[in-house]
PyMOL Python script that loads the backbone (N, CA, C, O; Angstrom):
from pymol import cmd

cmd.read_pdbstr("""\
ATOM      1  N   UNK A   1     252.141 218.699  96.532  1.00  0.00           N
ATOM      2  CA  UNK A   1     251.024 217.764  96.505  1.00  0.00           C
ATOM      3  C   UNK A   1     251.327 216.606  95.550  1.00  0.00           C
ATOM      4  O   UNK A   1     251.269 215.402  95.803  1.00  0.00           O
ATOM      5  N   UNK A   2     251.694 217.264  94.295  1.00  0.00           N
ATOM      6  CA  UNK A   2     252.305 215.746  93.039  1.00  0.00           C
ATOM      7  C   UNK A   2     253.208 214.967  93.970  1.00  0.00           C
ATOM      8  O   UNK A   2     252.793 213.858  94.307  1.00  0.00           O
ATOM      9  N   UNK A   3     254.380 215.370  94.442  1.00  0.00           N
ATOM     10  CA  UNK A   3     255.175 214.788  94.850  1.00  0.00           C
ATOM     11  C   UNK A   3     254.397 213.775  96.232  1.00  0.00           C
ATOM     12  O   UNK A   3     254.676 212.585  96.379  1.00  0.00           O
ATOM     13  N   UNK A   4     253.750 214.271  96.827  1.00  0.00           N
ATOM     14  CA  UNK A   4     253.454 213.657  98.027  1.00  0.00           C
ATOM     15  C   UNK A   4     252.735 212.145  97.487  1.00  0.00           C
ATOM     16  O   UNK A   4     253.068 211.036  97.903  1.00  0.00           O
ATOM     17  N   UNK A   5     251.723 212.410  96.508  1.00  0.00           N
ATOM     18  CA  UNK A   5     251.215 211.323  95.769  1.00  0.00           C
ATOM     19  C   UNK A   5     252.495 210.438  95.141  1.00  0.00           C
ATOM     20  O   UNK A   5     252.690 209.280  95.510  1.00  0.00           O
ATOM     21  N   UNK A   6     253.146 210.951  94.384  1.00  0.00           N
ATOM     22  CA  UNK A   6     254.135 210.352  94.189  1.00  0.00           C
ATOM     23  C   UNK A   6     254.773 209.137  94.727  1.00  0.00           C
ATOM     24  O   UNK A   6     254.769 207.925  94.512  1.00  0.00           O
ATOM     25  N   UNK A   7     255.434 210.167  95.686  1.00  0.00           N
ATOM     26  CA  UNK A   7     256.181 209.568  97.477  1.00  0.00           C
ATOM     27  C   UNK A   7     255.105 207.929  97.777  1.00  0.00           C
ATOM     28  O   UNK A   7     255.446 206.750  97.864  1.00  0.00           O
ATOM     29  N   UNK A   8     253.691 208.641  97.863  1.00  0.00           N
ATOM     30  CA  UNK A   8     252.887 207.709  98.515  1.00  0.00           C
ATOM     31  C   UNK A   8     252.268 206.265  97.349  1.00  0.00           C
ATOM     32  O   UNK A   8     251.595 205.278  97.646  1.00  0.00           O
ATOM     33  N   UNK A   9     252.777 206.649  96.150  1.00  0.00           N
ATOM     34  CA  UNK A   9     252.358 204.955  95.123  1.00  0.00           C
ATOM     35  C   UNK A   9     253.666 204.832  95.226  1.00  0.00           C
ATOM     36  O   UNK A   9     253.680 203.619  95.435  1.00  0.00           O
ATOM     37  N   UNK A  10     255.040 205.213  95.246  1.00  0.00           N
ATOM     38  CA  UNK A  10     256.364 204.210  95.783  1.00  0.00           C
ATOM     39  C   UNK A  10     255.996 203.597  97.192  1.00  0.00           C
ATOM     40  O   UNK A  10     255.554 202.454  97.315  1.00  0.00           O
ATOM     41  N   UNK A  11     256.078 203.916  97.579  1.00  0.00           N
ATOM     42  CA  UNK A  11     255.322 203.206  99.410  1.00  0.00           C
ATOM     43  C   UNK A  11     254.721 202.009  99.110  1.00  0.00           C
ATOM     44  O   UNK A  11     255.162 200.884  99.346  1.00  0.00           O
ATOM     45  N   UNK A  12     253.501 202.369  98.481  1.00  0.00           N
ATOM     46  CA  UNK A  12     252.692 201.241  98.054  1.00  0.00           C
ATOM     47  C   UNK A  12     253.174 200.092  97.724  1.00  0.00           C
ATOM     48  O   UNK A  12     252.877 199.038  98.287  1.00  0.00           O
ATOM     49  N   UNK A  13     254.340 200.266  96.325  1.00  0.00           N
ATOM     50  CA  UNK A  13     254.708 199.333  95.579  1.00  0.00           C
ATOM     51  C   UNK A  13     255.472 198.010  96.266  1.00  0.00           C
ATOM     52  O   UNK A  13     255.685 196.905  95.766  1.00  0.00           O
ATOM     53  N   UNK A  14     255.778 198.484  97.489  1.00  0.00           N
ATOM     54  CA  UNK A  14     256.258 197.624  98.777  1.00  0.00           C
ATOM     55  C   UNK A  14     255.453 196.421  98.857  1.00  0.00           C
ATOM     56  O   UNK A  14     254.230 196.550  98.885  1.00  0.00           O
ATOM     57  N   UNK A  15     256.058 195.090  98.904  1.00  0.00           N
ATOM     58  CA  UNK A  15     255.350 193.904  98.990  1.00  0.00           C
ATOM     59  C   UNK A  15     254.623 193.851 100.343  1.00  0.00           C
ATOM     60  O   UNK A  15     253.783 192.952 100.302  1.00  0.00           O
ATOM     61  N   UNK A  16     254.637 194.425 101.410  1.00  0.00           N
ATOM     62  CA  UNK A  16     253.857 194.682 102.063  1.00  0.00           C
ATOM     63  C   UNK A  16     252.543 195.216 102.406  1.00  0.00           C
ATOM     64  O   UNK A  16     251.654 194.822 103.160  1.00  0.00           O
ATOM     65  N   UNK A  17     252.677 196.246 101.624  1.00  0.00           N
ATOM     66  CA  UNK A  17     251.400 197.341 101.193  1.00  0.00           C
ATOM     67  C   UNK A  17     250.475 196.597 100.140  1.00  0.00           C
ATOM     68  O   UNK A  17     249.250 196.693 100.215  1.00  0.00           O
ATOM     69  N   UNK A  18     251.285 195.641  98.877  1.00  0.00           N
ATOM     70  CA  UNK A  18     250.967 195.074  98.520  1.00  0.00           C
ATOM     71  C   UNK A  18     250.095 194.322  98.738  1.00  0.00           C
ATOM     72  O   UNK A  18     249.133 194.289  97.970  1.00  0.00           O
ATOM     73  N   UNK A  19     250.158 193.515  99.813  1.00  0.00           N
ATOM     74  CA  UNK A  19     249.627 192.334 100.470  1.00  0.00           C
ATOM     75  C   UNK A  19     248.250 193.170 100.827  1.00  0.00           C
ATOM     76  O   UNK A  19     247.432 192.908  99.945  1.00  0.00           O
ATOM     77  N   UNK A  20     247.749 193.989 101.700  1.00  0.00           N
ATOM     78  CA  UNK A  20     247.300 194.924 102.384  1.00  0.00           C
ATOM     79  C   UNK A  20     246.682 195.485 101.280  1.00  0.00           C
ATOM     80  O   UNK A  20     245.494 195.473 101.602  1.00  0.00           O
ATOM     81  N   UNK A  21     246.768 195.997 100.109  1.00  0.00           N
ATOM     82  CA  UNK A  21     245.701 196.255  99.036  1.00  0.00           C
ATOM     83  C   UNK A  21     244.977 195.285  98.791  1.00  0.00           C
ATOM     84  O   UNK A  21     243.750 195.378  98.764  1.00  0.00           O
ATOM     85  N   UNK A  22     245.736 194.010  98.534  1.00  0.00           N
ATOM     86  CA  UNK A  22     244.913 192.990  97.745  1.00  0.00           C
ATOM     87  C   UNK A  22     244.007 192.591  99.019  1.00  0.00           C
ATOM     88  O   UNK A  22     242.860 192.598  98.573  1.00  0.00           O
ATOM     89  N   UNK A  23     243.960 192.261 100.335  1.00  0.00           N
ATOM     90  CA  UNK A  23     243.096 192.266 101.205  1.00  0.00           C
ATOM     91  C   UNK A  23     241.895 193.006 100.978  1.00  0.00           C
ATOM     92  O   UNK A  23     240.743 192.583 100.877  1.00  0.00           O
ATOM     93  N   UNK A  24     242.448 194.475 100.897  1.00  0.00           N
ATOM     94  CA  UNK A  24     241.232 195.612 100.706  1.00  0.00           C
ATOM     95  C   UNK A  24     240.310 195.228  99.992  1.00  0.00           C
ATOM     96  O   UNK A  24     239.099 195.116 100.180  1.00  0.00           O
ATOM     97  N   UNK A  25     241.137 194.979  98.934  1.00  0.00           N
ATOM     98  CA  UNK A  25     240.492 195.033  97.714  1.00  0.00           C
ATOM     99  C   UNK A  25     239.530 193.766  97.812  1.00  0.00           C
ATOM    100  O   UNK A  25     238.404 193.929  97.341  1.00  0.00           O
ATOM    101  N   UNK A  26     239.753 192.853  98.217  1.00  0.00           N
ATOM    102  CA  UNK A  26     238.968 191.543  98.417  1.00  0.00           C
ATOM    103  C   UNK A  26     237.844 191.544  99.466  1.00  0.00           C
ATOM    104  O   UNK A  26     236.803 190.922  99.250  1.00  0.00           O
ATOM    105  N   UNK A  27     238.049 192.260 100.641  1.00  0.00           N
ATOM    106  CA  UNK A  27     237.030 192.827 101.028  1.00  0.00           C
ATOM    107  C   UNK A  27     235.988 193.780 100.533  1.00  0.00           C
ATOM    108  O   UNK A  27     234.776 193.621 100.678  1.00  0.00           O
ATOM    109  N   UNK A  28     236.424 194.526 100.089  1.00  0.00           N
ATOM    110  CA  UNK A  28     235.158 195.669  99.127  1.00  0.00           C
ATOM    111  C   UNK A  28     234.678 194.727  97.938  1.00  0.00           C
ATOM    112  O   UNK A  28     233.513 194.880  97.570  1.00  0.00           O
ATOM    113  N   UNK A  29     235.487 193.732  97.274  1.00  0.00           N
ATOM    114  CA  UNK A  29     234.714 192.747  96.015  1.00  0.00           C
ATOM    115  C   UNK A  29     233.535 191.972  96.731  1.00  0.00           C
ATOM    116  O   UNK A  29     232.518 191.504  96.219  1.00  0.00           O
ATOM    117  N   UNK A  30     234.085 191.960  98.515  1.00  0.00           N
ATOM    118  CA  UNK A  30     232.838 190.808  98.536  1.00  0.00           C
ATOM    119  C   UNK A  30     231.335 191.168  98.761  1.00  0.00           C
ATOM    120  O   UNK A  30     230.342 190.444  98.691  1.00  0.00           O
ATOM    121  N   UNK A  31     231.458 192.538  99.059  1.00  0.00           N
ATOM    122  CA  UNK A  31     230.038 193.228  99.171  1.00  0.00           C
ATOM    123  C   UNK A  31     229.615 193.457  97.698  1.00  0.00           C
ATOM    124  O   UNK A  31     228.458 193.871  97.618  1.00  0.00           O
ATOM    125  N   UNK A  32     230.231 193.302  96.545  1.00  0.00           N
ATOM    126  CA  UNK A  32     229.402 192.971  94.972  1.00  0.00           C
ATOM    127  C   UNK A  32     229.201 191.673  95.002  1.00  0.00           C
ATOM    128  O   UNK A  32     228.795 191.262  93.915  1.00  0.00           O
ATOM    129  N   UNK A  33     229.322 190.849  95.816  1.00  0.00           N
ATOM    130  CA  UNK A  33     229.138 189.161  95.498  1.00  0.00           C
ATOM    131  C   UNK A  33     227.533 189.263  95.669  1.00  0.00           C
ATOM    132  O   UNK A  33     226.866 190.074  96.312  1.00  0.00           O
ATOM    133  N   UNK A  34     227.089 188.009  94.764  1.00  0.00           N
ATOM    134  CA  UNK A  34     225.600 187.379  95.346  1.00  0.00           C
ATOM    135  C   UNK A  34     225.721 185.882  95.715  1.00  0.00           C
ATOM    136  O   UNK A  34     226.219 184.884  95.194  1.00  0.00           O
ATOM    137  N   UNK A  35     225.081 186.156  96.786  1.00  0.00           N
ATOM    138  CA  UNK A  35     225.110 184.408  97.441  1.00  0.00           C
ATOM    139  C   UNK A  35     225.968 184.139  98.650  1.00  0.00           C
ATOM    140  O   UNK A  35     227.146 183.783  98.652  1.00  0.00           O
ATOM    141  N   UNK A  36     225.195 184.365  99.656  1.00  0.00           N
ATOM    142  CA  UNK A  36     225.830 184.062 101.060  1.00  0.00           C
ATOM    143  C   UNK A  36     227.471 183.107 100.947  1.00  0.00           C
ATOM    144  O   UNK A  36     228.623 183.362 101.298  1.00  0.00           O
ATOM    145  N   UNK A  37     226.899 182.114 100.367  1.00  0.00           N
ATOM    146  CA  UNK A  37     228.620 181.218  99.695  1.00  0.00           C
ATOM    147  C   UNK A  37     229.521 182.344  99.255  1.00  0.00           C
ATOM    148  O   UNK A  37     230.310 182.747 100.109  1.00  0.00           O
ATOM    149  N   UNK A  38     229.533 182.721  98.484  1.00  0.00           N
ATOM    150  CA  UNK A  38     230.450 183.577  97.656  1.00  0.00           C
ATOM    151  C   UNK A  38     231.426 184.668  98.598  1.00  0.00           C
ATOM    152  O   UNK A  38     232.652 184.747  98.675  1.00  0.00           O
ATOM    153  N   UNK A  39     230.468 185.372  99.192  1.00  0.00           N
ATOM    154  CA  UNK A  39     230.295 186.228  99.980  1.00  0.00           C
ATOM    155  C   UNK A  39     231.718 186.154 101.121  1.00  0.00           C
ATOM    156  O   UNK A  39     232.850 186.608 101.285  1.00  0.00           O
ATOM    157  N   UNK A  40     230.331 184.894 101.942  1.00  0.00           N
ATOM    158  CA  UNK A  40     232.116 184.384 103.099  1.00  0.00           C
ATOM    159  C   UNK A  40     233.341 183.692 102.504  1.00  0.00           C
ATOM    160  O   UNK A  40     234.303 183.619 103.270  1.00  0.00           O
ATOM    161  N   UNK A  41     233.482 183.198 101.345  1.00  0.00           N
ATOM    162  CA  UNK A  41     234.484 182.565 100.640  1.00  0.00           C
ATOM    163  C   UNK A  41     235.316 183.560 100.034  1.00  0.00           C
ATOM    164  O   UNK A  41     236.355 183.119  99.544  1.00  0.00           O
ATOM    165  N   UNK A  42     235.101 184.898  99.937  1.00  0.00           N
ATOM    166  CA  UNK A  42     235.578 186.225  99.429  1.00  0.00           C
ATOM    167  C   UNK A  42     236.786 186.445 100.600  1.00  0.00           C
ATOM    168  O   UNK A  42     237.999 186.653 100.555  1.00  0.00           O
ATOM    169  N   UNK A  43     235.590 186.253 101.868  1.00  0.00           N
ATOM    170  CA  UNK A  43     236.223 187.282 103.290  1.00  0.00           C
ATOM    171  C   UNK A  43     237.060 186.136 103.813  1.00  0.00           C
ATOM    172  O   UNK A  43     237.628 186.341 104.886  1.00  0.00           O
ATOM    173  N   UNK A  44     237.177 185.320 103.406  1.00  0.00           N
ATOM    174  CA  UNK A  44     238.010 183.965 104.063  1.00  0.00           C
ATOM    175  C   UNK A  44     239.234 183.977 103.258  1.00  0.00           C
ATOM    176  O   UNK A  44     240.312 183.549 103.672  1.00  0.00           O
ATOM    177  N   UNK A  45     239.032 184.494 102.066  1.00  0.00           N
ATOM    178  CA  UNK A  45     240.402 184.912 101.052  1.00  0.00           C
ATOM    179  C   UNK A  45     241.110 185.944 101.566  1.00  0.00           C
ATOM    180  O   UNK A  45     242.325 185.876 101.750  1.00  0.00           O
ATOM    181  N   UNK A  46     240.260 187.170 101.884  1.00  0.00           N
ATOM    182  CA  UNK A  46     240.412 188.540 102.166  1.00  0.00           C
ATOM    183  C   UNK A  46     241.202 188.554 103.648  1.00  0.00           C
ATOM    184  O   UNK A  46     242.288 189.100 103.845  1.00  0.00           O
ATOM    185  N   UNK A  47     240.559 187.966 104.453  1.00  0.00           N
ATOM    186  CA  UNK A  47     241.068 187.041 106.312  1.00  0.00           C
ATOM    187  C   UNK A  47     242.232 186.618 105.834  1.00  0.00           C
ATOM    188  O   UNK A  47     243.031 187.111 106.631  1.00  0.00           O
ATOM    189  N   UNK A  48     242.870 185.999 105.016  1.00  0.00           N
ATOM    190  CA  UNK A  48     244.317 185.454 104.915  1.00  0.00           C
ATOM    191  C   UNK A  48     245.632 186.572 104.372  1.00  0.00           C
ATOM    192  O   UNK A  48     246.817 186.529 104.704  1.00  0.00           O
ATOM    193  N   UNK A  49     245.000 187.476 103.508  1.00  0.00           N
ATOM    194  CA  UNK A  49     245.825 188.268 103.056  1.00  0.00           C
ATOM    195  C   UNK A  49     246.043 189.486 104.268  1.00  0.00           C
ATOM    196  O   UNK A  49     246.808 190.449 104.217  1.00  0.00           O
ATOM    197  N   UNK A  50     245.226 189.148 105.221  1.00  0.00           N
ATOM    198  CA  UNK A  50     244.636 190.552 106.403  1.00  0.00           C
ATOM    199  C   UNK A  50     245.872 189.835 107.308  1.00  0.00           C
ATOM    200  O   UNK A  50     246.979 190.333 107.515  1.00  0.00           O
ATOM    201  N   UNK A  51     245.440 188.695 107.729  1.00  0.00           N
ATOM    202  CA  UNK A  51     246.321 187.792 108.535  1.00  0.00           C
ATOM    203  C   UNK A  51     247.800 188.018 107.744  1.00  0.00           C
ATOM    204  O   UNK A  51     248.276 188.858 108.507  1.00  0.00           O
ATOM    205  N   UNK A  52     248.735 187.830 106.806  1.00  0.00           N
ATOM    206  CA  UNK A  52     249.675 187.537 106.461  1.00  0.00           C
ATOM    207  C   UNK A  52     250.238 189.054 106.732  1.00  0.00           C
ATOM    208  O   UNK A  52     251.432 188.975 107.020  1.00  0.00           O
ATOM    209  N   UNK A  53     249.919 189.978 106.734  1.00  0.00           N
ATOM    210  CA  UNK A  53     249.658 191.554 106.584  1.00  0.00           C
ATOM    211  C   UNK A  53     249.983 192.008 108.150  1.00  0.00           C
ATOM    212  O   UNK A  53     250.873 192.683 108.668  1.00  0.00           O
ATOM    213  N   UNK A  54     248.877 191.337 108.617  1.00  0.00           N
ATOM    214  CA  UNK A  54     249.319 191.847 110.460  1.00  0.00           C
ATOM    215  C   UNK A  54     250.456 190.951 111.062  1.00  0.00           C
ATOM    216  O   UNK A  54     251.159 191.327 112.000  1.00  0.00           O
ATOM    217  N   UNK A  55     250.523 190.282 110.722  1.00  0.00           N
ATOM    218  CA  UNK A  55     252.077 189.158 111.250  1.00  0.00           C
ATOM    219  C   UNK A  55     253.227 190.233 110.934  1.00  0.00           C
ATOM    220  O   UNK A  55     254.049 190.534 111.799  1.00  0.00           O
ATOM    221  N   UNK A  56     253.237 190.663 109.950  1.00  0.00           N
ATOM    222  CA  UNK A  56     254.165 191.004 109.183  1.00  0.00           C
ATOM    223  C   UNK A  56     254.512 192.303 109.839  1.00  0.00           C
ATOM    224  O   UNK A  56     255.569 192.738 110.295  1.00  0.00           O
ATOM    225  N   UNK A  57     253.481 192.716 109.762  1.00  0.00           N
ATOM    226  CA  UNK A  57     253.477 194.327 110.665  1.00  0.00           C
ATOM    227  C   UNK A  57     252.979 194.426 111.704  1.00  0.00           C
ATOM    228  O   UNK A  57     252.471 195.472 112.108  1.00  0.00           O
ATOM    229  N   UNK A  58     253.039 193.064 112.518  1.00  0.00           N
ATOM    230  CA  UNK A  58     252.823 193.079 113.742  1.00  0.00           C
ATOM    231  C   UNK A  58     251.360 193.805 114.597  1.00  0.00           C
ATOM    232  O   UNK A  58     251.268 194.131 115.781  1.00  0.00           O
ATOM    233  N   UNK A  59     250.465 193.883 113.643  1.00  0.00           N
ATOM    234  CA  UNK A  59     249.373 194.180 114.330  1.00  0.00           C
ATOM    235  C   UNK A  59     248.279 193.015 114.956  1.00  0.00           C
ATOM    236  O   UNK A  59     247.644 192.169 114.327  1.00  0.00           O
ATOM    237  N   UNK A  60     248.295 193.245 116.202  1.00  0.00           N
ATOM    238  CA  UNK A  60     247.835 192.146 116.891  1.00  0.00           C
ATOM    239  C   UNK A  60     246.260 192.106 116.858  1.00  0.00           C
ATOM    240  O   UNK A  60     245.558 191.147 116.537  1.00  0.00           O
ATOM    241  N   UNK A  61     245.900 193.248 117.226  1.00  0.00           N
ATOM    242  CA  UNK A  61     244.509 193.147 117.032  1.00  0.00           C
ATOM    243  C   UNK A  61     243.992 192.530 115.591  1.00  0.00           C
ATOM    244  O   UNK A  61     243.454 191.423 115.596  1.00  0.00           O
ATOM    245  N   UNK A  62     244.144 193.186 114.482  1.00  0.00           N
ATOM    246  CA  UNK A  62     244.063 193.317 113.258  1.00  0.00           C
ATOM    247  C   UNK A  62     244.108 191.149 113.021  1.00  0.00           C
ATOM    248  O   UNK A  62     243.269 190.431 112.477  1.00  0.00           O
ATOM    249  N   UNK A  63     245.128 190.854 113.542  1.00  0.00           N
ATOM    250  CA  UNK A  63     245.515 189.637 113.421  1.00  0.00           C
ATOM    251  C   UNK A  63     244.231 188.970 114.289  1.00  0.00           C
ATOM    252  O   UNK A  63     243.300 188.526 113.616  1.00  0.00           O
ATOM    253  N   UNK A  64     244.178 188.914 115.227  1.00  0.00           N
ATOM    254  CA  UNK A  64     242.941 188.400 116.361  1.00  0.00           C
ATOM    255  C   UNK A  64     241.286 188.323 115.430  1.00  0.00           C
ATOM    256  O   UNK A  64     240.444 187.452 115.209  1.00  0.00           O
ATOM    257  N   UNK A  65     241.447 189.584 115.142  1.00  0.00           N
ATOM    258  CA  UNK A  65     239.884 190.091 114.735  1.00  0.00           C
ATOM    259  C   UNK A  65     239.869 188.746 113.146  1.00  0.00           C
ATOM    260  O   UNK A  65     239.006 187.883 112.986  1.00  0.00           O
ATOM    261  N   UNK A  66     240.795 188.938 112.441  1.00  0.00           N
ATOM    262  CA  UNK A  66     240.555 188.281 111.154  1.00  0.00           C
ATOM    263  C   UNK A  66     240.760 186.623 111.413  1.00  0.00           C
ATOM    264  O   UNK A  66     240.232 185.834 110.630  1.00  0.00           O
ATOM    265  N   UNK A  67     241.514 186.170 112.496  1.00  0.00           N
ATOM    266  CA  UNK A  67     241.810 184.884 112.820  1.00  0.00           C
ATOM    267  C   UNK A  67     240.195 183.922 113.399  1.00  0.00           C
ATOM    268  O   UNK A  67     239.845 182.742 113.363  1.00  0.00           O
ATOM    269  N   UNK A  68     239.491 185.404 113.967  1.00  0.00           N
ATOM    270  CA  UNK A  68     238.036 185.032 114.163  1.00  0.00           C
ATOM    271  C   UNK A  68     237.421 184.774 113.125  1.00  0.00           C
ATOM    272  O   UNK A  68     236.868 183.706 112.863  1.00  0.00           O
ATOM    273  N   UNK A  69     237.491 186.087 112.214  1.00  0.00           N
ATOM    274  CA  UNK A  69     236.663 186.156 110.984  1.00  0.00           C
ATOM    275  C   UNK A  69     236.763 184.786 110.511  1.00  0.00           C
ATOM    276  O   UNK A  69     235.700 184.167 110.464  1.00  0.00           O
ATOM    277  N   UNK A  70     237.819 184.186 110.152  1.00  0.00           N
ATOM    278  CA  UNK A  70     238.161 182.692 109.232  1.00  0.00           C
ATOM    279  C   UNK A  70     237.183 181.754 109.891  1.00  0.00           C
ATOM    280  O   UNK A  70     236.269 181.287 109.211  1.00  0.00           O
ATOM    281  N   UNK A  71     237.318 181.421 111.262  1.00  0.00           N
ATOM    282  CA  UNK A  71     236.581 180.646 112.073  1.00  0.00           C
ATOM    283  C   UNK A  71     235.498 180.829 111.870  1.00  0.00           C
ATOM    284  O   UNK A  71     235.073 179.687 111.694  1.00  0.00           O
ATOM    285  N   UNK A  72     234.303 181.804 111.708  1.00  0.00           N
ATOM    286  CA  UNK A  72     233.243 182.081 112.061  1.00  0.00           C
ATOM    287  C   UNK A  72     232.806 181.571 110.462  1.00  0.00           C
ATOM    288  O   UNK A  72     232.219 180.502 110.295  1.00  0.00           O
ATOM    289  N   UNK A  73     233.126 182.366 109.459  1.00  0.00           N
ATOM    290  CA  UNK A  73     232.770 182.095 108.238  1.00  0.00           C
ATOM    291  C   UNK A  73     233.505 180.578 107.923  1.00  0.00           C
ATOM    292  O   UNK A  73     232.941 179.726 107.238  1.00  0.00           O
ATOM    293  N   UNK A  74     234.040 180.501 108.166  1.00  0.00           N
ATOM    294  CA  UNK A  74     234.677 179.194 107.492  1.00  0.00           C
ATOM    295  C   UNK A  74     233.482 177.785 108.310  1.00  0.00           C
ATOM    296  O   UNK A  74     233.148 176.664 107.927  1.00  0.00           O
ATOM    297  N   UNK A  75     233.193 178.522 109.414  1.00  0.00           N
ATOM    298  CA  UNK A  75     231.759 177.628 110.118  1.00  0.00           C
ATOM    299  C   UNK A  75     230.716 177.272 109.305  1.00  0.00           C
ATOM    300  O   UNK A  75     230.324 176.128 109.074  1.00  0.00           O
ATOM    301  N   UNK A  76     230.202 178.505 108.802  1.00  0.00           N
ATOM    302  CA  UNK A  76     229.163 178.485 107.918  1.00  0.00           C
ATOM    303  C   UNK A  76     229.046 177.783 106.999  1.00  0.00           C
ATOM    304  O   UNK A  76     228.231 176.932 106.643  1.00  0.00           O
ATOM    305  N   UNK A  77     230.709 178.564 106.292  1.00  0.00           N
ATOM    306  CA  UNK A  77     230.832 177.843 104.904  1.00  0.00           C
ATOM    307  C   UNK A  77     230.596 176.131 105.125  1.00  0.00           C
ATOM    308  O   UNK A  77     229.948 175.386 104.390  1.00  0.00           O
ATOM    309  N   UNK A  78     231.280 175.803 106.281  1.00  0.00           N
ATOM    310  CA  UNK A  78     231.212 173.947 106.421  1.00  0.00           C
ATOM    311  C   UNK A  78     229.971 173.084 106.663  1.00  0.00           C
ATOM    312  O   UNK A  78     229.670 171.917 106.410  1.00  0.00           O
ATOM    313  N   UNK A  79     229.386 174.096 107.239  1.00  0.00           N
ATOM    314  CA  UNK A  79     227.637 173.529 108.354  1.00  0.00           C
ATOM    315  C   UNK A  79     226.262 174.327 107.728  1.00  0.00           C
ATOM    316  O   UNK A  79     225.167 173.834 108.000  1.00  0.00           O
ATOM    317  N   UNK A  80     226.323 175.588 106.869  1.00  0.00           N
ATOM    318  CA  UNK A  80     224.684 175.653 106.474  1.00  0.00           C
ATOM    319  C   UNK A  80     224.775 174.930 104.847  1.00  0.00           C
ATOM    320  O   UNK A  80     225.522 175.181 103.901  1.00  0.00           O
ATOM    321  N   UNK A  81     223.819 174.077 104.993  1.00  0.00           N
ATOM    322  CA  UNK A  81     223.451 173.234 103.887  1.00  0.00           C
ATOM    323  C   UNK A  81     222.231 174.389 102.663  1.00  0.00           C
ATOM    324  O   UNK A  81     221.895 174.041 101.531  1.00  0.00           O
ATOM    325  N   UNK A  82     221.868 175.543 103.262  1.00  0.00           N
ATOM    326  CA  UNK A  82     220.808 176.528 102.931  1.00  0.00           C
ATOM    327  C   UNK A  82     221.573 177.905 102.392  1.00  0.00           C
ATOM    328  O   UNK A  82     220.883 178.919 102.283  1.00  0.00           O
ATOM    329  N   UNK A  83     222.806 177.951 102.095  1.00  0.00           N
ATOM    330  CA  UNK A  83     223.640 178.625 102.207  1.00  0.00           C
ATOM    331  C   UNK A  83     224.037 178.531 100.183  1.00  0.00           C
ATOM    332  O   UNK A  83     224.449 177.543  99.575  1.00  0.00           O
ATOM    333  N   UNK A  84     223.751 179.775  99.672  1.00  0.00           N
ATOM    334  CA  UNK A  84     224.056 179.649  97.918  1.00  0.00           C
ATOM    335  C   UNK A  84     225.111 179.792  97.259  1.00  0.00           C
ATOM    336  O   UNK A  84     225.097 179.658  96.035  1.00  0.00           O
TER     337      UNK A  84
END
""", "prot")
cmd.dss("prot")
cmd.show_as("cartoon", "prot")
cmd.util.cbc("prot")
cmd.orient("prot")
């Protein structure tokens, strides 16, 4: 079991996995944000590290779904004037 944990934070330390935490991680920060602004400006950070992540490892969906995400929020972010 030590070892398997082990095994699995060398894995991690991979600039790949890398990339792919800090996504995570930017996604779960943005549900502590306050303020609709903050919020999609989190997941539009989080959308790029997701994006650089699925190129890389070739996940297409993963890539599609977050290439939306940017668009949709990055809408908001440009066009609601009501938006904190």
């Amino acid at each position: 079991m030590k070892e398997k944990l082990i095994s699995e934070l060398i894995y991690m330390t991979h600039g790949v996995q890398i990339i792919s935490l800090i996504g995570s991680i930017l996604v779960l920060s943005s549900y502590l944000c306050r303020g609709e602004r903050n919020i999609r400006l989190v997941n539009v950070i989080a959308s790029v590290f997701c994006i650089i992540y699925s190129l890389i490892t070739m996940q297409w969906s993963n890539l599609i779904l977050n290439v939306i995400l940017i668009g949709v929020n990055g809408y908001h972010l440009l066009n609601d004037k009501k938006t904190n």
